[in-house]
C-alpha positions in Angstrom: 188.9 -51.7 51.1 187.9 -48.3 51.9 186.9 -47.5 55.4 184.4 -44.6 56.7 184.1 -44.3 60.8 182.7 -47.8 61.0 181.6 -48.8 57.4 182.8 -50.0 54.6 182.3 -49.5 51.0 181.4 -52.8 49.6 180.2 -52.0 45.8 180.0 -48.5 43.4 177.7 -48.5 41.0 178.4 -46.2 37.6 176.6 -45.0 34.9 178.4 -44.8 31.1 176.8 -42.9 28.8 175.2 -39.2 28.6 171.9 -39.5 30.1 170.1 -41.6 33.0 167.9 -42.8 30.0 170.3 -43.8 27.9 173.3 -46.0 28.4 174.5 -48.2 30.4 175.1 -49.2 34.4 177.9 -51.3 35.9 178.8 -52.7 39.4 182.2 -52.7 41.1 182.4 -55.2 43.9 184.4 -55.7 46.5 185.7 -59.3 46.5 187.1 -59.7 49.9 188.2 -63.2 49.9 190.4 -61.8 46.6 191.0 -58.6 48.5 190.3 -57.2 45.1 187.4 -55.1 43.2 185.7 -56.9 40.2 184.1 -55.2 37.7 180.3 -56.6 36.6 179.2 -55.9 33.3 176.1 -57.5 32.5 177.1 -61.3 32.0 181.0 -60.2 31.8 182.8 -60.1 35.0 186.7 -58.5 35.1 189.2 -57.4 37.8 189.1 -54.1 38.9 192.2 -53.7 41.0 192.5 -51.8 43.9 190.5 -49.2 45.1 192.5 -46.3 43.7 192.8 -47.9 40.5 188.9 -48.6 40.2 187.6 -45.1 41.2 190.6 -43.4 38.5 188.6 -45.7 36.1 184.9 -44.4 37.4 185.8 -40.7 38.5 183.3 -39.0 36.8 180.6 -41.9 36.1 180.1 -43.3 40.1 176.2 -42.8 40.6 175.5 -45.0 43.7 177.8 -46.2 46.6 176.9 -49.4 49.0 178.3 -49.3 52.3 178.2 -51.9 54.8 178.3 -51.5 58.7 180.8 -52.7 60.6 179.3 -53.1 63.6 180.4 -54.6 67.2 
């Protein structure tokens, strides 16, 4: 898990391919219960790893980032 001031990134979404109109998105999750990201792929779901292994893997494709508030 990745922590900003008080949030939290909870999912990364990426794009694969060369232009927003053609290819094809993916989610990362974090799984918290696993402590773990998974990988969503349309109806395929895989492990990620941790977070350093999952961003190596989406570098240069991450398009959107979901954060979550962590809140008292």
């Amino acid at each position: 898990m990745v922590s900003l001031c008080n949030y939290q990134l909870h999912a990364v979404v990426s794009h694969q391919g060369v232009a927003a109109s053609n290819g094809h998105y993916i989610c990362d999750v974090w799984d918290g219960e696993a402590q773990t990201w998974k990988c969503y792929n349309d109806s395929v779901m895989t492990d990620s790893g941790h977070f350093k292994e999952m961003m190596k893997q989406r570098q240069r494709s991450s398009y959107l980032f979901f954060f979550v508030h962590q809140g008292r």
